[in-house]
C-alpha positions in Angstrom: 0.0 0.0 0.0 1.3 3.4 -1.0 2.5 5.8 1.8 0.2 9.2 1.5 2.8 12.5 3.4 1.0 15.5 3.6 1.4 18.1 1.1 4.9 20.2 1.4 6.5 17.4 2.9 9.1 16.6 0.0 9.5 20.2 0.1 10.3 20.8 3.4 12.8 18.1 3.4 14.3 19.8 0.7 14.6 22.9 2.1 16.2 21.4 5.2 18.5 19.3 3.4 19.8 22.6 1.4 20.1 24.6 4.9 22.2 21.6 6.0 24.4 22.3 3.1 24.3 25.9 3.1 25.4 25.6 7.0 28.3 23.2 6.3 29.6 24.8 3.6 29.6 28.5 5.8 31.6 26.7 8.3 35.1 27.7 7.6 38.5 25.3 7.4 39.9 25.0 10.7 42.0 27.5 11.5 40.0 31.0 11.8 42.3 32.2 14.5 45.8 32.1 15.9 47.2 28.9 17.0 49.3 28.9 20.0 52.0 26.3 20.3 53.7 25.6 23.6 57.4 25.0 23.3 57.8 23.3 27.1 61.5 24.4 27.4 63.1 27.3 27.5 64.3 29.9 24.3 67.4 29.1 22.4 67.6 25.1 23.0 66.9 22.3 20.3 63.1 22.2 21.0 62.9 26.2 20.6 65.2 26.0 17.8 63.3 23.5 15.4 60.0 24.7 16.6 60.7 28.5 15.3 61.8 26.6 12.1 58.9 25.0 11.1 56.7 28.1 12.0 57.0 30.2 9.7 55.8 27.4 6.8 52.8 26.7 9.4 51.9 30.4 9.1 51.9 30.3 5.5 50.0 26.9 5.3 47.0 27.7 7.4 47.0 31.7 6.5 47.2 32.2 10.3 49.9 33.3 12.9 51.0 30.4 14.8 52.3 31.7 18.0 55.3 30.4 19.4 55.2 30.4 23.3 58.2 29.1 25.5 56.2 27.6 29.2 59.7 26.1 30.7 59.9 24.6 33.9 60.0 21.2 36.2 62.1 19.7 32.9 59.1 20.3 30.6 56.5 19.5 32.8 54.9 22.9 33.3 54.1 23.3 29.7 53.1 20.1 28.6 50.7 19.8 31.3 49.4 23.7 30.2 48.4 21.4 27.0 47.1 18.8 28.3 44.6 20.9 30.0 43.8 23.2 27.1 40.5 22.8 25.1 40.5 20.0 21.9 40.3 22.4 19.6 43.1 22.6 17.8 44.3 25.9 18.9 46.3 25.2 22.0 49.2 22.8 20.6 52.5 21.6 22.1 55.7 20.5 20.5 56.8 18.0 22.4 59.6 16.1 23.4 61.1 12.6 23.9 61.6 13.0 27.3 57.3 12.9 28.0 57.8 9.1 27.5 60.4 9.0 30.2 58.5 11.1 32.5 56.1 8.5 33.6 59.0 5.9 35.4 60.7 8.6 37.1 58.2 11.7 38.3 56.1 10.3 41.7 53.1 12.6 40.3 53.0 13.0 36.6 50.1 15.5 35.6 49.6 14.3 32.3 49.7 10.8 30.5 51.7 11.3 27.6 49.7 8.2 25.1 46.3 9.0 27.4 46.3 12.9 27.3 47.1 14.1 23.5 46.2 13.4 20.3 49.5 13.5 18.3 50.1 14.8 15.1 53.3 14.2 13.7 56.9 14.2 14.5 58.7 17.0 13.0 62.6 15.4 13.8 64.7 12.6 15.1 67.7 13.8 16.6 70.6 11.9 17.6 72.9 12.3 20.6 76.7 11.5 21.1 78.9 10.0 23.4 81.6 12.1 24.3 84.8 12.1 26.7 87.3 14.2 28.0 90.6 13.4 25.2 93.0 12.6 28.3 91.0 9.2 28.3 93.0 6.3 27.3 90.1 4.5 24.9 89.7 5.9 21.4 86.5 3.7 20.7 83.6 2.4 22.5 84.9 -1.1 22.2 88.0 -0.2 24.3 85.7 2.7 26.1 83.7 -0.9 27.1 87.0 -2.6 28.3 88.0 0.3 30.3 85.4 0.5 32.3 84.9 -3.0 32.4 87.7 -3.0 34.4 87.0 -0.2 36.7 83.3 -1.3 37.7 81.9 1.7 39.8 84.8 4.0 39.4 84.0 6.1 35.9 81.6 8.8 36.6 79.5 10.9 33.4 77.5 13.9 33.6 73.6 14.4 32.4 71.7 17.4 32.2 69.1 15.9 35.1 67.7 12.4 35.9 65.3 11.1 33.6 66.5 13.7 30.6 66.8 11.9 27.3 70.9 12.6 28.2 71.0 11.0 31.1 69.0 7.7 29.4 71.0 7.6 26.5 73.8 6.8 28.8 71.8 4.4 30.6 70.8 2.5 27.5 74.6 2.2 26.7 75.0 0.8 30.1 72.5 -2.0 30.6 73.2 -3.3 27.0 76.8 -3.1 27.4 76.6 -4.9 31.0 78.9 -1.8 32.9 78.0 -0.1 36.2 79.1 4.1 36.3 78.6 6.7 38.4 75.7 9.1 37.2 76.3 12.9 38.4 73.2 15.1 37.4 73.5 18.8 36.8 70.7 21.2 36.2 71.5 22.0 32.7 73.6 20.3 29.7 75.3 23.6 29.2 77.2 23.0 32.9 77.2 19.2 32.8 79.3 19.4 29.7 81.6 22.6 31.1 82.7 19.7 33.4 83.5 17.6 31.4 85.4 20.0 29.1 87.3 21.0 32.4 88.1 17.6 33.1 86.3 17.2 36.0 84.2 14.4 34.8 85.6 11.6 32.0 82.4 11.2 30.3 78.8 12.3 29.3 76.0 12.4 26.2 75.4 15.3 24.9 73.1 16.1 21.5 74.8 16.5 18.1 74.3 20.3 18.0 76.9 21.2 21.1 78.8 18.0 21.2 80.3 18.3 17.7 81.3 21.6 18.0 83.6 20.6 21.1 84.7 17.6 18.8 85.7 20.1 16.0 87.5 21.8 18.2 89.6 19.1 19.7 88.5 19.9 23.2 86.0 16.0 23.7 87.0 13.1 22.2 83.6 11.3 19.9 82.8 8.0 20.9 79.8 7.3 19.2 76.3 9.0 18.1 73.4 7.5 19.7 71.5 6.5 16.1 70.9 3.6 14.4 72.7 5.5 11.4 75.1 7.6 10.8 74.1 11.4 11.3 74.3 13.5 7.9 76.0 15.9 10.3 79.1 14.5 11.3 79.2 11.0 9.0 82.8 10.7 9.8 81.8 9.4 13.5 80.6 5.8 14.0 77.1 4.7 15.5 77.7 2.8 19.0 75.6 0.3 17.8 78.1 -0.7 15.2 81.0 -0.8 17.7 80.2 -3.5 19.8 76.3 -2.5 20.9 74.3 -4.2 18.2 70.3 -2.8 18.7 71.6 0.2 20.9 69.5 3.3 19.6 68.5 6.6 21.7 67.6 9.9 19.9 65.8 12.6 20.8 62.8 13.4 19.4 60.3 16.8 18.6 57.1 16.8 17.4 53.5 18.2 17.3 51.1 17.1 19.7 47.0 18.6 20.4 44.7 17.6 23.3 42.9 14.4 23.5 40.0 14.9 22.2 40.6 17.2 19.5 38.7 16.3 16.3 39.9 14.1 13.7 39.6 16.2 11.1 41.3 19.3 12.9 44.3 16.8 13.7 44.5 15.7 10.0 44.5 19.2 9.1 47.3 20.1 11.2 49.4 17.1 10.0 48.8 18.5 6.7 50.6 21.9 7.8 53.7 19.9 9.5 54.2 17.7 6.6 53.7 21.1 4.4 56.7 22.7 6.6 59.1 19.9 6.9 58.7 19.8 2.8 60.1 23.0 2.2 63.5 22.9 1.0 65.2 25.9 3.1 63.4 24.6 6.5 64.7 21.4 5.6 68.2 22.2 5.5 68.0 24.4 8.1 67.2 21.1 10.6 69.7 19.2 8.6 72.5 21.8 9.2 71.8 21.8 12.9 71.9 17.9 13.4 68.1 16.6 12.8 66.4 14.5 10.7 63.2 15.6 9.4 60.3 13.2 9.5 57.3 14.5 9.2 54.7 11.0 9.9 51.7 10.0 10.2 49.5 11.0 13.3 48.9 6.7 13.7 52.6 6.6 13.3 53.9 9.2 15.8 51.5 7.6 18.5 53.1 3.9 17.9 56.2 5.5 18.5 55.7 7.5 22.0 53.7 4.1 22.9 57.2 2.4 22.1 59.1 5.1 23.8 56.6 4.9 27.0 57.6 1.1 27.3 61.3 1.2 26.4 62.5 3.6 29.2 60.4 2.5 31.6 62.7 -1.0 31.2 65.8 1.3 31.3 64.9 2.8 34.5 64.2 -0.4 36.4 67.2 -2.3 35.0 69.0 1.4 36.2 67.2 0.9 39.9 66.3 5.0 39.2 64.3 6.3 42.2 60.8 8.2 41.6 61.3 12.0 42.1 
């Protein structure tokens, strides 16, 4: 039996339909405002640096002003948590950095879960560090670095730039899968840690590829290793650790955009869009090159398999470590 609708009723539909239409076509592409995005350290380091790179191309992507805001403070923790609170909307954003995945072995009382509390959107770098010691030390490689301190179980101390920094668990890593016990000494910044070590006062610390091969160049630290699982483009002269004696060792620092959880899928693929957009551009990419990064520039599934990774892997280098909650 035939339906019977009231007269007007396939016209009001229609007129709905077309007001549906109308109203998501006047909605305008995400973003119609400034974005801000949190840099969680302080100005002039590697995660300022990079971030004020890729900027400029984000600017130019979205035809907005992406503002770049340093919120240092508790080793990152003040600003990635400002995030973590913000509104899903796409226009609160953080660049964040490897050391979030460390974060939850070491700090008693986290205020953000760094897989639980973002939505990421892709990595703009991978950034390797680099063994480095004092040049009055007798080894010239790490397999004679490993023998050396093999035999002096204990007794060799290195610097870091804090517990729990990704310089500090680079070293770590080296430790545990080379089987050798050191002394760690913890400093509140890289810049002193490695003044130490240029003075002699330590043998030994990790250091990233920007500051550590400048004091190679200059004959002042002897290279070891870089912390990759391939040569950097930087310096391709030095050798990888993993290929002197520490197969599987890798430890690099990492940058890369993260939003709220929450924020909407289409907002976060729209972002990834700018980022990839950035890290395409031939100048910004050879201004990361130059300074010792790797641009990447992944997918927003991609960059959250890796900080899931990352989450897992130090949390089994702090307990094989014996590395106290703070």
């Amino acid at each position: 039996m035939a339906h019977c609708h009231p007269a007007g009723f396939s016209s009001l539909v229609g007129i709905v339909l077309i007001g549906l239409a109308l109203e998501a076509a006047a909605q305008p592409e995400f973003p119609v405002k400034p974005i801000r995005l949190i840099v969680p350290s302080g100005a002039g380091g590697g995660t300022d640096g990079t971030t004020r790179m890729v900027a400029p191309k984000l600017d130019e992507f979205f035809g907005q002003r992406v503002l770049v805001e340093n919120r240092p403070g508790a080793g990152s923790i003040v600003g990635t948590e400002v995030v973590a609170r913000s509104a899903p909307d796409g226009y609160t954003l953080l660049t964040a950095i490897s050391s979030m995945t460390i974060q939850p072995s070491i700090a008693k009382n986290l205020p953000f879960d760094p897989v639980r509390d973002f939505a990421p959107v892709s990595q703009y770098v991978s950034l390797p560090n680099i063994l480095l010691g004092h040049s009055s030390l007798p080894p010239k490689n790490v397999k004679e670095l490993i023998a050396f301190a093999r035999a002096r179980p204990g007794k060799l101390e290195f610097a870091s730039a804090g517990t729990g920094s990704s310089l500090h668990m680079s070293m770590e890593l080296f430790l545990s899968m080379a089987g050798l016990k050191m002394v760690h000494v913890p400093y509140k910044s890289a810049t002193t840690g490695i003044g130490d070590v240029v003075a002699g006062h330590l043998p030994l610390m990790v250091n990233n590829m920007i500051v550590g091969t400048q004091y190679v160049k200059s004959g002042r630290l002897h290279a070891y290793g870089v912390t990759s699982a391939a040569r950097s483009k930087v310096a391709p002269e030095i050798p990888t650790i993993a290929e002197q004696g520490v197969p599987g060792y890798e430890a690099v620092q990492w940058y890369g955009m993260v939003a709220p959880a929450g924020t909407p899928r289409e907002v976060v693929a729209r972002l990834h869009k700018g980022v990839v957009f950035a890290l395409q551009d031939p100048a910004t990419r050879e201004r990361l090159v130059s300074s010792g990064a790797d641009p990447v520039g992944n997918t927003p599934d991609e960059f959250a398999a890796l900080i899931r990774s990352e989450v897992v892997k130090w949390a089994k280098v702090v307990k094989a470590a014996g590395i106290a909650r703070e």
